[in-house]
C-alpha positions as CSV (number, residue, x, y, z in Angstrom):
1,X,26.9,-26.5,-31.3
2,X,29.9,-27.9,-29.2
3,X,32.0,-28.5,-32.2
4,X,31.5,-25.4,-33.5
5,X,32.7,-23.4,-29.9
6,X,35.0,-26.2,-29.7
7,X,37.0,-24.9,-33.1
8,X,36.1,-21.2,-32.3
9,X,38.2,-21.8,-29.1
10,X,41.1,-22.9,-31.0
11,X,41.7,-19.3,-32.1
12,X,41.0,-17.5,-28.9
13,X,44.2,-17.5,-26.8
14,X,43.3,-18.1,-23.1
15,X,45.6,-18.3,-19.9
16,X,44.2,-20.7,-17.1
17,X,45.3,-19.6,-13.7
18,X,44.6,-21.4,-10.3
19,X,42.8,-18.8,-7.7
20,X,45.4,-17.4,-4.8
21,X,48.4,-18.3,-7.3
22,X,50.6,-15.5,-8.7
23,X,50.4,-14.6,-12.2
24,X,53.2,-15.9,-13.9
25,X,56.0,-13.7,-14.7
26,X,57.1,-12.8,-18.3
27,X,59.6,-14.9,-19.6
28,X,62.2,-13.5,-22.1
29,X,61.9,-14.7,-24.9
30,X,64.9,-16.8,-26.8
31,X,63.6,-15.9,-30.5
32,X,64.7,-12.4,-29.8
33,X,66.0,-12.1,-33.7
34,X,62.6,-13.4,-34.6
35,X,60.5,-11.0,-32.7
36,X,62.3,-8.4,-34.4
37,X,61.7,-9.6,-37.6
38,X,58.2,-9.9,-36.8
39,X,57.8,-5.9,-37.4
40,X,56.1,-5.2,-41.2
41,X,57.0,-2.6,-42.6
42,X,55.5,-1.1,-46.0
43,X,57.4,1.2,-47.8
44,X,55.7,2.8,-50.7
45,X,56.5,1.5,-54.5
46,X,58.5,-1.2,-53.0
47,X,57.0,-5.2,-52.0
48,X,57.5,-7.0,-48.8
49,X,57.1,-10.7,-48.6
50,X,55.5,-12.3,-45.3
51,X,55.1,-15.6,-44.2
52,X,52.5,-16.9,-42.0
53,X,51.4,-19.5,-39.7
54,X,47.9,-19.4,-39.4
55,X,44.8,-21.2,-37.8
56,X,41.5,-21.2,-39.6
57,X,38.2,-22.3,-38.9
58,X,35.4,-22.4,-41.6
59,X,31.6,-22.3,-39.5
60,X,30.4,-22.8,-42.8
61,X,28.8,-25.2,-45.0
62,X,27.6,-27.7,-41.7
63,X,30.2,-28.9,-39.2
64,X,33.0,-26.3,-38.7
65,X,36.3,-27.3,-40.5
66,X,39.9,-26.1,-38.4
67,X,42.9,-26.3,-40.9
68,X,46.3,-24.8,-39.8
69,X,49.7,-24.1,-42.1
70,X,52.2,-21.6,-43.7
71,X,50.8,-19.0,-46.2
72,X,53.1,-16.1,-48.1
73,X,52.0,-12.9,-48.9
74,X,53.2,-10.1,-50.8
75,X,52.1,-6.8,-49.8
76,X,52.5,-3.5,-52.2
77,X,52.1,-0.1,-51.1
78,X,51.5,2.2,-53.9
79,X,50.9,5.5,-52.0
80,X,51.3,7.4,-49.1
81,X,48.4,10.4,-49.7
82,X,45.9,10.3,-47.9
83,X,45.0,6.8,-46.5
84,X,48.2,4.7,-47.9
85,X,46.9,1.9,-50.3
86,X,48.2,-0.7,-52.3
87,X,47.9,-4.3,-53.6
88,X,48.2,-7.4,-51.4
89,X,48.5,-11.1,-53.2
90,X,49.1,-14.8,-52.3
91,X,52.6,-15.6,-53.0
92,X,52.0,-19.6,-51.6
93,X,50.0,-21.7,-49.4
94,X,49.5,-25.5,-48.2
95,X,47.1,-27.3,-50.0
96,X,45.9,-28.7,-46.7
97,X,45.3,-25.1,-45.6
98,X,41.9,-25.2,-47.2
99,X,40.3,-22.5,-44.0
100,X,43.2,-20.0,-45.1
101,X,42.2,-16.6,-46.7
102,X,45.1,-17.6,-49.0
103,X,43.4,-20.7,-49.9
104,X,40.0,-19.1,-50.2
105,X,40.8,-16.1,-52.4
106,X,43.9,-17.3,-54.2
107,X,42.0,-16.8,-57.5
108,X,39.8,-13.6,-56.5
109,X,43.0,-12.3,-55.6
110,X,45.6,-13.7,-58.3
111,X,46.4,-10.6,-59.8
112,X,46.1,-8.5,-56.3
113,X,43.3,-7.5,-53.7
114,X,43.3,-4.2,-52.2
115,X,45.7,-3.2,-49.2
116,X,45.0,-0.1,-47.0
117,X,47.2,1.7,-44.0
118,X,44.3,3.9,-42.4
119,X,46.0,6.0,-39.5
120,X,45.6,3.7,-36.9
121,X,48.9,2.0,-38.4
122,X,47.1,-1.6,-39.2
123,X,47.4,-3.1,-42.5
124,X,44.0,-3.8,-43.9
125,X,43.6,-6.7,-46.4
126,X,40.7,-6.5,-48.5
127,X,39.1,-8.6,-51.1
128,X,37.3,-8.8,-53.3
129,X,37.4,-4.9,-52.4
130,X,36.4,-2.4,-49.1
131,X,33.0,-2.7,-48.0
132,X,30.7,-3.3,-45.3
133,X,28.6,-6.0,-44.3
134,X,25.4,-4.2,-44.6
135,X,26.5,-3.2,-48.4
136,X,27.5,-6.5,-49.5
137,X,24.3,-8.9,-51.3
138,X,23.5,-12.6,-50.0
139,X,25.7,-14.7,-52.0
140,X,28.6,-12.1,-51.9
141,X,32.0,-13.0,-49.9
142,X,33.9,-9.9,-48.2
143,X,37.3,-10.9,-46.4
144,X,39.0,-8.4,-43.8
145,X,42.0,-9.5,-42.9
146,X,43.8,-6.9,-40.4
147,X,47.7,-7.2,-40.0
148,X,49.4,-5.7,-36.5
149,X,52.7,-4.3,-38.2
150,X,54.7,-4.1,-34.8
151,X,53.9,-7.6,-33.7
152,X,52.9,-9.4,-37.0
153,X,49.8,-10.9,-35.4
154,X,47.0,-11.5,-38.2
155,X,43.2,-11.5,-37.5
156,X,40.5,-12.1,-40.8
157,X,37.2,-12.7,-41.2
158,X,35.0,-13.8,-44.1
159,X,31.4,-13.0,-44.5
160,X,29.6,-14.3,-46.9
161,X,26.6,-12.1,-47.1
162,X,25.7,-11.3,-43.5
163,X,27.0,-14.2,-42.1
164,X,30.7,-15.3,-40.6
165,X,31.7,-17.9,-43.1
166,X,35.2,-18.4,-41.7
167,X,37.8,-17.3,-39.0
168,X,41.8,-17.2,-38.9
169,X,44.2,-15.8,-37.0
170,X,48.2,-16.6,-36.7
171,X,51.4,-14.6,-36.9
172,X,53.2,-13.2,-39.8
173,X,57.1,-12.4,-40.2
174,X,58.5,-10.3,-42.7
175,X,61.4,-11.6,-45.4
176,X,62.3,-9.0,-47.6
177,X,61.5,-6.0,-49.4
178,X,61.9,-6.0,-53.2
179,X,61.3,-3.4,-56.1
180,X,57.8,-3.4,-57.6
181,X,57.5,-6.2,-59.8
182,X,60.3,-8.2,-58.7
183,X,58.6,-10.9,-56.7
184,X,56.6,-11.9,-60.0
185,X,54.2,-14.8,-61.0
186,X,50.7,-16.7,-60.8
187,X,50.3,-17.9,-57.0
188,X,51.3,-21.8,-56.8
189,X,50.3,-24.0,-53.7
190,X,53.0,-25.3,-51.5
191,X,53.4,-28.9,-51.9
């Protein structure tokens, strides 16, 4: 049990602060051109690119399993009426990165997974497709992966029936946009 909270606590931020002392003050931050990459924008018909660093932690299968690494995505919004959807995909990923959702459902996903923009604004990776815990069977895997556009900050979750089969979290920045089609090809693992 104290290995598995152990790597659970790996992907809960949390600031220790001695009592009577000041919270710290922000700090501006010197990746300014980063952070302003950071912001994801979809446009419709059109495919951004995103790279992530990512923790995950599988609580699966026995003892829970933390892997960490880069993963590329290529989001596609096809629409705009009225939720926004489109197609998401793994572009790469580390083959250490075993925990990552790009590792997990590079083949469920190898010719696209579903993508929604609900009005909230957060992108919503999906896959195999949208459902809910209480529709999917025993055996079946469901992966949420939600996708702050202003910040680039990435939260999933895998079920696998009722059950959490694995956690991630990590931030994503955006490359580029190109026109539909022109980021092609089968997803290949980063060597």
């Amino acid at each position: 049990m104290r290995a598995l909270l152990a790597s659970l606590a790996c992907l809960i931020p949390v600031a220790v602060q001695a009592e009577g002392e000041p919270a710290p003050s922000p700090q501006p931050s010197p990746q300014g051109e980063r952070e302003n990459r950071a912001a994801i924008t979809l446009e419709a018909g059109k495919s951004a690119l995103i790279t992530c660093d990512t923790k995950a932690v599988v609580v699966a299968e026995g003892a829970p399993a933390a892997t960490k690494g880069p993963l590329k995505l290529r989001l596609e919004l096809a629409g705009s009426e009225p939720v926004p959807q489109g197609r998401w995909s793994i572009a790469s990923v580390g083959d250490a990165h075993t925990g990552s959702l790009a590792f997990t459902q590079r083949k469920t996903c190898e010719a696209g997974c579903p993508l929604t923009l609900p009005a909230g604004g957060d992108i919503q990776l999906w896959a195999p497709k949208p459902s809910s815990i209480d529709q999917i069977g025993d055996s079946d895997v469901l992966l949420l992966a939600i996708i702050k556009p202003a910040t680039g900050v990435l939260r999933a979750s895998t079920f696998r029936g009722k059950a959490i089969e694995a956690l991630e979290e990590g931030k994503c920045v955006s490359h580029e946009d190109h026109a539909p089609g022109a980021v092609s090809g089968p997803a290949a693992p980063d060597k």
